[in-house]
C-alpha positions in Angstrom: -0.6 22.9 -5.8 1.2 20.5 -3.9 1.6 16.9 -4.8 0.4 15.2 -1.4 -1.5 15.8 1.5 0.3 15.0 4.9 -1.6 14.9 7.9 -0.8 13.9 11.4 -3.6 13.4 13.9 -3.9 12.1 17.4 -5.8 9.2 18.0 -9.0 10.8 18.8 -12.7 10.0 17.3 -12.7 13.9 17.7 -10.2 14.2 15.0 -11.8 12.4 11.9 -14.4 14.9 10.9 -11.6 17.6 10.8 -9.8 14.9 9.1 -12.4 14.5 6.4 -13.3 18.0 5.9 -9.1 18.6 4.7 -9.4 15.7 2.5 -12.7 17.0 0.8 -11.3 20.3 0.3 -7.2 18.8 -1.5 -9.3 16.8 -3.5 -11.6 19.5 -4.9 -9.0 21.8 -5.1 -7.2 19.5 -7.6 -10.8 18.6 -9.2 -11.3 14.9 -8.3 -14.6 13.2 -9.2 -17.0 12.7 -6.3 -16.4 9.1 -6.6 -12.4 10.0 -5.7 -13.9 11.7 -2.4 -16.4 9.2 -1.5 -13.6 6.2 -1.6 -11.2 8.7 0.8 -13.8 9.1 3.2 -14.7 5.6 3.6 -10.9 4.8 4.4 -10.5 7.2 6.3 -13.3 6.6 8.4 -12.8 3.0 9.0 -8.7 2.9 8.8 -8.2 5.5 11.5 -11.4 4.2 13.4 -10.1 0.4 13.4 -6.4 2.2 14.5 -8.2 3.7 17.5 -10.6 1.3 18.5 -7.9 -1.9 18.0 -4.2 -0.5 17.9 -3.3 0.4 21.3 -3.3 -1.2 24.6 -2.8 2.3 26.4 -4.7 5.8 26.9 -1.4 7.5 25.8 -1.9 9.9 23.3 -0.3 8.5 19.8 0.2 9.9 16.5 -1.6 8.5 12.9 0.0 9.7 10.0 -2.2 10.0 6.6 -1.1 11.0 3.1 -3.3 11.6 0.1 -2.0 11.7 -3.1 -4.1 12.6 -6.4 -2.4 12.4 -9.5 -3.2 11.9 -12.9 -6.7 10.1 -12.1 -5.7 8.1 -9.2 -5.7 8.5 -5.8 -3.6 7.3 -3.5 -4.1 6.9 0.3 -1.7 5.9 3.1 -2.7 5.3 6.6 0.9 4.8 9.2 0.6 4.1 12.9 1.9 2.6 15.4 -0.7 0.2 16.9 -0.3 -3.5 17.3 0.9 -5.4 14.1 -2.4 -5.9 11.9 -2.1 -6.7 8.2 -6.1 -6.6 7.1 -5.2 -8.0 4.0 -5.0 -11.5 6.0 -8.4 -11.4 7.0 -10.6 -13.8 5.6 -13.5 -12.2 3.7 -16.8 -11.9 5.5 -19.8 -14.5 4.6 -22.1 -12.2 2.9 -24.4 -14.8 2.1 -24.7 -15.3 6.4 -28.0 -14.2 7.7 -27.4 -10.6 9.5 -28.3 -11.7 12.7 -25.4 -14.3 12.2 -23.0 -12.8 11.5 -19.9 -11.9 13.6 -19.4 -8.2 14.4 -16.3 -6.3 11.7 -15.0 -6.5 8.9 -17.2 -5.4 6.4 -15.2 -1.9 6.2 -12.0 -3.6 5.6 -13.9 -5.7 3.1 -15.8 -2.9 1.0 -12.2 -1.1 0.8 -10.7 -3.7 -0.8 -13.3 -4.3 -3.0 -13.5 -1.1 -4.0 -9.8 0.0 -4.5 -7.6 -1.3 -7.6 -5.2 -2.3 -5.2 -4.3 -2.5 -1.3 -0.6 -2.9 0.5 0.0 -3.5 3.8 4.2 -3.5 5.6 5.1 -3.4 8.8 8.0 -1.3 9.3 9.9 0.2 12.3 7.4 -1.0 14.9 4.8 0.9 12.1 2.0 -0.3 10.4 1.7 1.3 6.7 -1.4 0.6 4.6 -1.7 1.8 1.3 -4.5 1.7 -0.9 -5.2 3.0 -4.4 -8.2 3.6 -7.1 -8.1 5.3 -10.8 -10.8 7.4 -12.0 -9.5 7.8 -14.8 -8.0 10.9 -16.6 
């Protein structure tokens, strides 16, 4: 079976379900708990949503690169594009505690992905941004 899943995608809403459907299906092929598919999902989701929605100033047509990589218990996920420069580790954390109605309008995904992965890495390389996050499920 091979070691990582590479996928490149154009920077479409269209293509995440497609997207999401591939990542199920590596990870059950190499048996990874539901938990393993649930945290993908979410990433995926909001990383390639936030890329779309925020990255690019232009209509042209631009490439996202993912890899998934299950080994050994952990996943890891990496999400490259080349949008504007955006480290999300650098945003503050949301006030929770804020009354809904409140509250300003994102950040909660980037927020529940870093709380929920073991740990996250953001560079900006070659006019790229490269996010990387990772989780253990154990062996």
């Amino acid at each position: 079976m091979a070691h990582a899943l590479t996928l490149r995608i154009k920077n479409a809403f269209t293509e995440i379900p497609t997207v999401s459907e591939t990542a199920s299906n590596w990870l059950a092929e190499r048996n990874a708990p539901p938990a393993a598919d649930y945290l993908a999902n979410l990433a995926l989701e909001e990383l390639i949503t936030n890329c779309i929605k925020y990255g690019y100033d232009d209509a042209l047509e631009h490439v996202i690169e993912i890899e998934l990589k299950f080994s050994g218990g952990e996943l890891v996920l990496t999400v490259v594009d080349d949008g504007h420069p955006f480290n999300p580790l650098e945003q503050p954390e949301p006030d929770t505690d804020l009354p809904v109605e409140d509250r300003p309008i994102g950040g909660l995904g980037i927020h529940l992905l870093r709380k929920m992965s073991d740990h996250m890495e953001y560079t900006r390389l070659e006019n790229q941004n490269r996010l990387t996050l990772r989780k253990s499920f154990g062996a």
